[in-house]
N, C-alpha and C positions, 0 to 999 in steps of 0.2 A: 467545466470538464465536458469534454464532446463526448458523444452514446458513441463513437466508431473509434473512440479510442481504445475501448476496451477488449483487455489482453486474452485474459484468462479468469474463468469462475472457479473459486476456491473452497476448499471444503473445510474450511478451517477459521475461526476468528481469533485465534492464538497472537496476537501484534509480534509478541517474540520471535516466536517461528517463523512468523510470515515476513518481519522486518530483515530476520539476519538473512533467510532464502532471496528476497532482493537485493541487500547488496553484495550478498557472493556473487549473483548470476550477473549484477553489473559491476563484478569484477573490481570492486571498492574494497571489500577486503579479500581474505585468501582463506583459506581451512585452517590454517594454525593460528590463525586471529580471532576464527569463530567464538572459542570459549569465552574470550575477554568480550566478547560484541553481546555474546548472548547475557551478561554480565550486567554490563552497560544498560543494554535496553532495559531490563527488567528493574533495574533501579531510577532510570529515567525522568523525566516528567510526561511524553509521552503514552505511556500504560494509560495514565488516569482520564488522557483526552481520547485516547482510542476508547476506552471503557465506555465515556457519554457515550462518543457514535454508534458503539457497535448495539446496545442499549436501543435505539432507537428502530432497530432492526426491527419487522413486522414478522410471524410466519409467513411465509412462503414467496420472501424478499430471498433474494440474491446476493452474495458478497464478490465484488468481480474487482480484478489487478488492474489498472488502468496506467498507460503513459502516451505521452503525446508523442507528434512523429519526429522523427530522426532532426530534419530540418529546424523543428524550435528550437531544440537541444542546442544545432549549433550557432543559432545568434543568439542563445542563454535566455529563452524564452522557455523553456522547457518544463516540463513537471509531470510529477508520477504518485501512483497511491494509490488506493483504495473509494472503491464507488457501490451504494447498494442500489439494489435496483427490484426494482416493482412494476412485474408485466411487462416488459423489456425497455422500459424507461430509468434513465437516472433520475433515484429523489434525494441523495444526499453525497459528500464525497468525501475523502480525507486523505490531501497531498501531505508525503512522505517523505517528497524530494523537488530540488528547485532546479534549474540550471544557475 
């Protein structure tokens, strides 16, 4: 995962919240699907591997959206997720999605 991938710092380590907010915005599911998505995640396997990562988090570490550029996506090189980061470096990451 490249440091210049990164989207947006998040105020949240929720994986639920934060999972279904991705794939609405990338327009994977719709708003009348949210309840069943939000459903889904929480029952998951998921949850327990986000739990290590987030766990590993330092005070005064970062939690930031990461996805790579347009261009990988479209020869299916793509991927997206979650990266913490310490003193504006990445130390750990956790993709969400693939192309």
């Amino acid at each position: 995962m490249k440091r210049e991938w990164l989207q947006k710092k998040l105020e949240t380590t929720d994986y639920v919240t934060l999972a279904s907010e991705e794939l609405l915005s990338c327009g994977l599911v719709d708003k009348t699907a949210e309840r069943e998505l939000l459903e889904g995640l929480a029952k998951g396997p998921t949850p327990g591997r986000w739990k290590e990562f987030i766990r590993t988090m330092e005070p005064g570490e970062e939690l930031w959206y990461y996805k790579s550029p347009k261009e990988t996506w479209d020869i299916l090189s793509g991927c997206a997720g979650y990266a913490i980061v310490r003193k504006g470096e990445v130390i750990s990451s956790f993709t969400s999605m693939r192309s």
